[in-house]
N, C-alpha and C positions, 0 to 999 in steps of 0.2 A: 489359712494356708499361707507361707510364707512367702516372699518372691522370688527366691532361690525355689524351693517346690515348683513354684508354677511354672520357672521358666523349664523345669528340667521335665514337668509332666507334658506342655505345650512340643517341646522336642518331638521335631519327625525323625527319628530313624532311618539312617538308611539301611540297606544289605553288610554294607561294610564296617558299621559300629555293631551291627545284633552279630556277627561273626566274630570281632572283638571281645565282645562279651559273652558269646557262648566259647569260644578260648581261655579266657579267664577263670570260668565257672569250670569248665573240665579241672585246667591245673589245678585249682583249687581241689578239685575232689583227689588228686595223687596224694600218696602217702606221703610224707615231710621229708626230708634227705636224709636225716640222721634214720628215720625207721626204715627209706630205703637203703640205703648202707646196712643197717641188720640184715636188714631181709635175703639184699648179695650176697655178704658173707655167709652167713647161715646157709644157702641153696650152693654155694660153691663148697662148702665143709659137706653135705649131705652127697653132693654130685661124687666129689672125692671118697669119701668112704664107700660109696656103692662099687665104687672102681677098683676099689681098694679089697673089697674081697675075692679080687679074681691077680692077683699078684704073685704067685708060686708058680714054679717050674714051667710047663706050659702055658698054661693059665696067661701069660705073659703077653700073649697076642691076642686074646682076649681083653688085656687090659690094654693095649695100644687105639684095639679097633673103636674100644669107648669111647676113649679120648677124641673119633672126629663123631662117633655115633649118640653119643649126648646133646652134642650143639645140631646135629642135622635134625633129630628129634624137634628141637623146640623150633628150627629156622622153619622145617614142617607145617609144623600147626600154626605158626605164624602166618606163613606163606596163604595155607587154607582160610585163616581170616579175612586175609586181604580178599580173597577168591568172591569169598560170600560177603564179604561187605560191599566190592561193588555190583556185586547183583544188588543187594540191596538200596545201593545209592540209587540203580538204574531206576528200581519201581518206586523210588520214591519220585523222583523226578517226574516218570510215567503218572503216580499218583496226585503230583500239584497237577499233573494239565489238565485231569479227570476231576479236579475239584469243584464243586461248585455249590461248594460255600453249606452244606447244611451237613448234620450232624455224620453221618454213616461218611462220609468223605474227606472232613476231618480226623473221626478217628483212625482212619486207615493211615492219614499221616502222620499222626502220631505216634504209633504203633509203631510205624517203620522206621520215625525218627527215634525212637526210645531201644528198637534192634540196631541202627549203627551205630548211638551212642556206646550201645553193650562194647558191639565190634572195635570202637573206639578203645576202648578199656583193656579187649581181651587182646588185644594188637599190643599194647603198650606191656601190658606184663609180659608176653610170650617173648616179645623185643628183646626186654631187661632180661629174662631168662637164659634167651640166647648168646648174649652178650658175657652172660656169668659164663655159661658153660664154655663160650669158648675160650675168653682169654682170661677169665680165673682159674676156672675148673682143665681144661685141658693141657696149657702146657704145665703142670702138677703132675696131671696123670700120664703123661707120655714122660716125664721127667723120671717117674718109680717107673715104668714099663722099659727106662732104659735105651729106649726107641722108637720113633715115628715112622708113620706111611707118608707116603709120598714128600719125603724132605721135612714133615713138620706144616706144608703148607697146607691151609684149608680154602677148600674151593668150595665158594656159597651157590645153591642150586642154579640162582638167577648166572650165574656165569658156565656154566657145565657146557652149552652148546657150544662156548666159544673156546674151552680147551679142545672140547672134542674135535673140531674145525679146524685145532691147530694140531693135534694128533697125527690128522688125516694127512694131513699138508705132508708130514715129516718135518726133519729138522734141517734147521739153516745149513750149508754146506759152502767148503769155500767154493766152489761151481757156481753157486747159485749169487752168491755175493759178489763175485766179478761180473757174472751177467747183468745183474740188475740190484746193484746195492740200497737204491729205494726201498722196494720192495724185503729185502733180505734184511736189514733195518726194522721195519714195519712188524715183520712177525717175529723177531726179538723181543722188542716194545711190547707186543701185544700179547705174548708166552711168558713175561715175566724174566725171560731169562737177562735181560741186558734193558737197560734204562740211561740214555745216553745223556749229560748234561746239555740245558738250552746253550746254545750258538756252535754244537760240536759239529766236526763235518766229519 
């Protein structure tokens, strides 16, 4: 054995190099750019054609609603991965403290590490999915519909409570902006409707 070999098999490892390399060895396993680029375009031409047969007379509002109901679809099942991969995480962690060292308690963490790795994977394509659908696939398909719901804009699940919060509120009023322009400020910012440059007063 060499002395390069030895020095690298003598190597203690910490937590933060075998994390490195389980990093490494994931990307490794992604499809290459050029095949994910096929893959996008391809699932953005398929997304559009399915849209695409609902295009005639009425049909039209059908084909608008797709355009945010595709991407909610995959941000969905997304969503659900994330859900059950941290349970997952949680009973693994549960499973190192229960470890003790002999075969049946090993394979339980292995097991579990070999289900988030899945969760790892099925997170990452559902992601890229979502991504196609919405800003490949949707403005296409609102673009033949002619027309969008709510302006064109899409609001991702993780944000819903805080439209709805700003719903409730109502809208800014000049009332409410001479009373307390802070505040009246703050849930423009926050509604998307007005984005004021840094140092503006």
């Amino acid at each position: 054995m060499d002395t390069q070999t030895t020095q690298v098999a003598d190597k203690e490892f910490t937590t933060d190099d075998l994390d490195r390399i389980a990093d490494a060895l994931w990307k490794d396993s992604l499809p290459s750019d050029d095949h994910h680029e096929r893959w996008c375009k391809k699932l953005a031409e398929r997304l559009i054609a399915v849209a695409d047969m609902f295009d005639d007379g009425e049909d039209v509002i059908i084909l608008a609603k797709l355009a945010d109901q595709l991407p909610r679809m995959f941000e969905k099942m997304r969503d659900n991965v994330v859900a059950s991969a941290n349970e997952t995480a949680a009973d693994l962690k549960a499973a190192y403290r229960r470890d003790v060292g002999i075969e049946i308690t090993k394979n339980v963490i292995e097991d579990l590490e070999a289900k988030l790795d899945r969760y790892r994977t099925q997170y990452w394509s559902l992601n890229e999915a979502f991504k196609v659908a919405l800003n490949r696939a949707r403005p296409k398909i609102q673009a033949n519909a002619g027309f969008a719901f709510n302006g064109g804009k899409y609001t991702q699940l993780k944000d819903m409570p805080r439209v709805r919060r700003m719903q409730q509120r109502g809208k800014v009023n000049m009332e409410m902006y001479r009373n307390d322009r802070e505040y009246a400020v703050q849930l423009m910012e926050e509604s998307g409707w007005v984005e004021l440059p840094d140092g503006a007063e």
